[in-house]
C-alpha positions in Angstrom: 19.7 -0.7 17.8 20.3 2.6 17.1 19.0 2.3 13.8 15.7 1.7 15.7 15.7 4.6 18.0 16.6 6.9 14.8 12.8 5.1 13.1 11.3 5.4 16.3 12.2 9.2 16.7 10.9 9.7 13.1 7.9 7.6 13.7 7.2 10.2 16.3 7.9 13.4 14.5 5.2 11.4 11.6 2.7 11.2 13.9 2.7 15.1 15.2 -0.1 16.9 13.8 0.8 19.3 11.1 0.1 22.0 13.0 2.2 21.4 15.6 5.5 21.0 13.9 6.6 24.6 14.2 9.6 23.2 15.8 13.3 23.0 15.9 13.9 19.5 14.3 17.6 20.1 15.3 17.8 20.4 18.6 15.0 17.6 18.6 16.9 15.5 16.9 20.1 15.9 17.8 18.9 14.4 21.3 17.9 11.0 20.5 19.9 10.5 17.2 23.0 11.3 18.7 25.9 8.5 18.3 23.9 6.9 15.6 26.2 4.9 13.2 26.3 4.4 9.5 23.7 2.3 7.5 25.2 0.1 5.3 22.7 -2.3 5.6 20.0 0.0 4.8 18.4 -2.3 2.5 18.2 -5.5 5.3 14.9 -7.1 6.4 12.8 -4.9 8.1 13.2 -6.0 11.7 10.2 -6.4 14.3 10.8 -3.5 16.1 10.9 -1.7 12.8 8.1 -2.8 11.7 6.3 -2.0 15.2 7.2 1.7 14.4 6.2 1.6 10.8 2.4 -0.1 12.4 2.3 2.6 14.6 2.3 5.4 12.1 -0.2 3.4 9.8 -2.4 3.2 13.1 -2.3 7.0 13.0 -3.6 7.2 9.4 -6.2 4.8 9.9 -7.5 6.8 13.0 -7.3 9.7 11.3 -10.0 8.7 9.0 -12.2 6.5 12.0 -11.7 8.1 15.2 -11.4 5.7 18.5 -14.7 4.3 19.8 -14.9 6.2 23.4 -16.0 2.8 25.1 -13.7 1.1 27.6 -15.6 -1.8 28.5 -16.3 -3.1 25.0 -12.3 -2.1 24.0 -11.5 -4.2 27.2 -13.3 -7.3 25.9 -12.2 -6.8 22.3 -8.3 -7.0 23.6 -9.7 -10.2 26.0 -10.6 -11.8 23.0 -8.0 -10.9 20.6 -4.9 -11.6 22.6 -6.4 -14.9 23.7 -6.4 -15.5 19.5 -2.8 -14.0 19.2 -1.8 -16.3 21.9 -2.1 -19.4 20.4 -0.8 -17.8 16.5 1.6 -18.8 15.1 3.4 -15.0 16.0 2.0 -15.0 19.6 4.6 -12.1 20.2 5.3 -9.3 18.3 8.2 -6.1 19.3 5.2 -4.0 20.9 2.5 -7.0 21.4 -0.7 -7.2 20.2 -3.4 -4.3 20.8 -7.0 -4.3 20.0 -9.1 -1.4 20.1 -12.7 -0.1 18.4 -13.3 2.7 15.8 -16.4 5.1 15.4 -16.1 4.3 11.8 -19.4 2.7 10.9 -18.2 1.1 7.5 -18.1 -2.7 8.3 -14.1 -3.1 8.0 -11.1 -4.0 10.0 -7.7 -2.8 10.0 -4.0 -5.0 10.6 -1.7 -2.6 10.6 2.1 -4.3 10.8 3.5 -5.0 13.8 0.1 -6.2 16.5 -2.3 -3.4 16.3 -5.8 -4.2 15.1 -8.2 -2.1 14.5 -12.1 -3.1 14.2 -15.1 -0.7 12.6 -18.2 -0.4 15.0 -19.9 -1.2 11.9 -18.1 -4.3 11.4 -19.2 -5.3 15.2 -22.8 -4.5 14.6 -22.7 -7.2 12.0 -21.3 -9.9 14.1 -23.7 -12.2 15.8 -21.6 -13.8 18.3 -17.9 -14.5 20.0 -17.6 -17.0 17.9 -17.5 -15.2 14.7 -15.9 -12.3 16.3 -13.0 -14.2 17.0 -12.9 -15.6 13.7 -12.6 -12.1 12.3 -10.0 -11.2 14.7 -7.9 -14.5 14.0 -7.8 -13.4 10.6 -6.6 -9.8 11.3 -4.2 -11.3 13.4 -3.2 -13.6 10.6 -2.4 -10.5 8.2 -0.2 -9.5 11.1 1.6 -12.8 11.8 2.2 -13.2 8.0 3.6 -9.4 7.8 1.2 -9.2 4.8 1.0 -5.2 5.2 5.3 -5.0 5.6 5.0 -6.7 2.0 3.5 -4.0 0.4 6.7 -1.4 1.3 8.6 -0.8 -1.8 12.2 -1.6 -1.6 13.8 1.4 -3.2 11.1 3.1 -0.6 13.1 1.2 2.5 16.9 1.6 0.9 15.9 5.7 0.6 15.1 5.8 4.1 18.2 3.6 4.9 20.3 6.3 2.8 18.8 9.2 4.4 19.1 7.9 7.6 23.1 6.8 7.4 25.5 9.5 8.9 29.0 9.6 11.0 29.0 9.2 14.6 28.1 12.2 16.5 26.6 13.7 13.8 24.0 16.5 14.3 21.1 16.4 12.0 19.7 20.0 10.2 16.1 20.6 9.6 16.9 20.0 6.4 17.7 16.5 6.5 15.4 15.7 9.2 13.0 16.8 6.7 14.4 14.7 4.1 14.3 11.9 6.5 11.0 12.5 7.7 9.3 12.8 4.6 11.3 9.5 3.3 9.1 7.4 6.5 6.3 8.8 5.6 6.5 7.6 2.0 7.2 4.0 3.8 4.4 4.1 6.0 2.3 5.4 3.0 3.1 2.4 0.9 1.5 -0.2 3.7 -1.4 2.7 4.7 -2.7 2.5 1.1 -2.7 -1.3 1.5 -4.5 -1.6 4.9 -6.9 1.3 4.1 -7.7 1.2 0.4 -6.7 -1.4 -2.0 -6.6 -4.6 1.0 -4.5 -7.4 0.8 -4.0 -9.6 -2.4 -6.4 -12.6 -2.8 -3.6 -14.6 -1.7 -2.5 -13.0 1.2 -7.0 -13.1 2.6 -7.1 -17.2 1.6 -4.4 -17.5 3.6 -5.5 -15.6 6.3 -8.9 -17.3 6.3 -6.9 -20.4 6.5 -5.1 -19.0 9.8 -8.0 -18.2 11.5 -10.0 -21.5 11.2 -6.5 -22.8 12.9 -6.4 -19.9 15.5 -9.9 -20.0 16.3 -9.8 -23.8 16.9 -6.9 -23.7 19.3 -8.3 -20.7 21.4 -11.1 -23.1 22.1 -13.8 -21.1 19.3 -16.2 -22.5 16.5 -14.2 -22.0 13.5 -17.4 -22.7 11.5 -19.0 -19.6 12.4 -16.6 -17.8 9.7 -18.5 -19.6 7.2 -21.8 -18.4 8.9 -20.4 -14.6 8.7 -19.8 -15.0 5.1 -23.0 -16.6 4.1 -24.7 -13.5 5.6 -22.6 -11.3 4.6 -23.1 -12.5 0.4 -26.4 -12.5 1.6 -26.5 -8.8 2.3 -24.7 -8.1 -1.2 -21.1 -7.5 0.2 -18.5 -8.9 -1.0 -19.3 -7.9 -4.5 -17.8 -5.0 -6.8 -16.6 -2.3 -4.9 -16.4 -2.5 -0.8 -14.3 -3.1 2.4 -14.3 -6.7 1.5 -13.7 -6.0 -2.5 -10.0 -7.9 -2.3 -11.0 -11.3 -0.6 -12.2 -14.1 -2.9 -15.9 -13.5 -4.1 -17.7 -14.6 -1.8 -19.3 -18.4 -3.1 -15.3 -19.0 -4.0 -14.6 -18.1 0.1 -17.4 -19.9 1.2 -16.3 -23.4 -0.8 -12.5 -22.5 0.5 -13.5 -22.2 3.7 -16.0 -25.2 3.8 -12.6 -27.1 2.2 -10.6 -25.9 4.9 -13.1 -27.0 7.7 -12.8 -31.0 7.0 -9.3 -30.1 9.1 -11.4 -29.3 12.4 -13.8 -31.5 14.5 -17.5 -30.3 15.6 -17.5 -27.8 17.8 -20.2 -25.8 19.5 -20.7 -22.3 19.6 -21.3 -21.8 23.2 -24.3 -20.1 24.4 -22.1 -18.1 27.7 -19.6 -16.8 25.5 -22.6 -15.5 22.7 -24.2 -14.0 26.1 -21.0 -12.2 26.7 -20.8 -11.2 23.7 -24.1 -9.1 23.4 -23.5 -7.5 26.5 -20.2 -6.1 25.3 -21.6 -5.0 22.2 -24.9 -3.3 24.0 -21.9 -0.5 24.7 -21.8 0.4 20.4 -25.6 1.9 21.3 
């Protein structure tokens, strides 16, 4: 536990703009990391309130490159639909629960940073042409988050530095020195799953089984799961997938399409219902 407030102090000092850190890490952290005990398990499994803290600090990074989208209806109705998917996952609960919310950015991406938050691209939404397929795309993100896909990509010698740097006596009183030290050892941790969520994406492993995920959660929240392999098909058909792009680490796209049209023979017809598409375009009349 107090492992966790010690992370959770850090994740906050991460997380203060740069220009705003003209201040006295001592005193600061004297007051929430005092008691803390040693770490001689510094190199256990990342726990789930860890990993909240860690997803937190990627969520910074990723808005710091797409700013939040300024619309509260439409980031009402995204978290409607997303913790309905979450709810029937096979992780319905995470340390700091799931949280959905919309980006300016207009590059058609998502983000699933570890821990519940999910962050979607306006110009991901403008590409969706119902609920359906929206919650397809969230069940996926969702999936990645479940799985702990983006906690995969911290590297362990990252995890046991952070455990060494953050192992002292009882009472002690940490210096700006090694709150520095212990600081900039987070950062490096958090860096390791930002470069994953932002640039290079998951493996092709990790997004097959994701896909495979979603056409489960989508079925039990009550959605289509064959409109994911409509959003594919017109997303090859617009070129992406290919080369370079936000969707450069999933399977080409004919391989996803014949995975996914594999995967389908699981489900029964169902309908894409016309309410929930009417719902949907009046949410998304709030990305004008």
């Amino acid at each position: 536990m107090k492992r966790i407030i010690l992370l959770a102090a850090v994740a906050a000092m991460a997380l203060v703009p740069s220009s705003s850190r003209a201040v006295d890490w001592g005193s600061i952290a004297g007051s929430v990391v005092q008691g803390t005990v040693q770490m001689a398990e510094a190199a256990k499994e990342i726990t789930p309130s860890e990993e909240h803290y860690i997803g937190r600090a990627v969520a910074a990074m990723v808005m710091a490159k797409y700013p939040l989208f300024n619309n509260a209806g439409l980031n009402r109705y995204l978290n409607q639909v997303g913790l309905t998917l979450s709810s029937v996952s096979e992780r319905p609960n995470t340390y700091g629960g799931y949280h959905f919310a919309v980006l300016a950015g207009e590059e058609p991406n998502a983000f699933a940073c570890p821990g519940g938050i999910i962050l979607v691209n306006r110009g991901l939404l403008r590409q969706i042409q119902n609920e359906d397929q929206l919650a397809a795309i969230l069940a996926h993100e969702v999936a990645h988050v479940a799985q702990r896909h983006g906690i995969s990509a911290i590297k362990k010698s990252r995890w046991t530095k952070l455990g060494f740097y953050a192992a002292g006596e009882v009472g002690k009183q940490y210096t700006p020195s090694e709150i520095g030290d212990l600081t900039g050892a987070f950062q490096n941790v958090v860096t390791d799953v930002a470069k994953k969520v932002i640039e290079s994406g998951y493996s092709q492993s990790d997004e097959k089984k994701a896909d495979q995920a979603a056409l489960r959660i989508a079925w039990n929240a009550g959605y289509n799961p064959a409109e994911m392999l409509e959003f594919v098909k017109s997303q090859e058909a617009k070129g992406i997938g290919h080369g370079q792009g936000p969707f450069a680490s999933h399977p080409k796209p004919e391989k996803r399409i014949k995975m996914i049209e594999g995967d389908l023979g699981a489900f029964g017809p169902a309908a894409t219902e016309k309410v929930r598409t009417a719902r949907f375009k009046a949410a998304m009349a709030g990305l004008r």
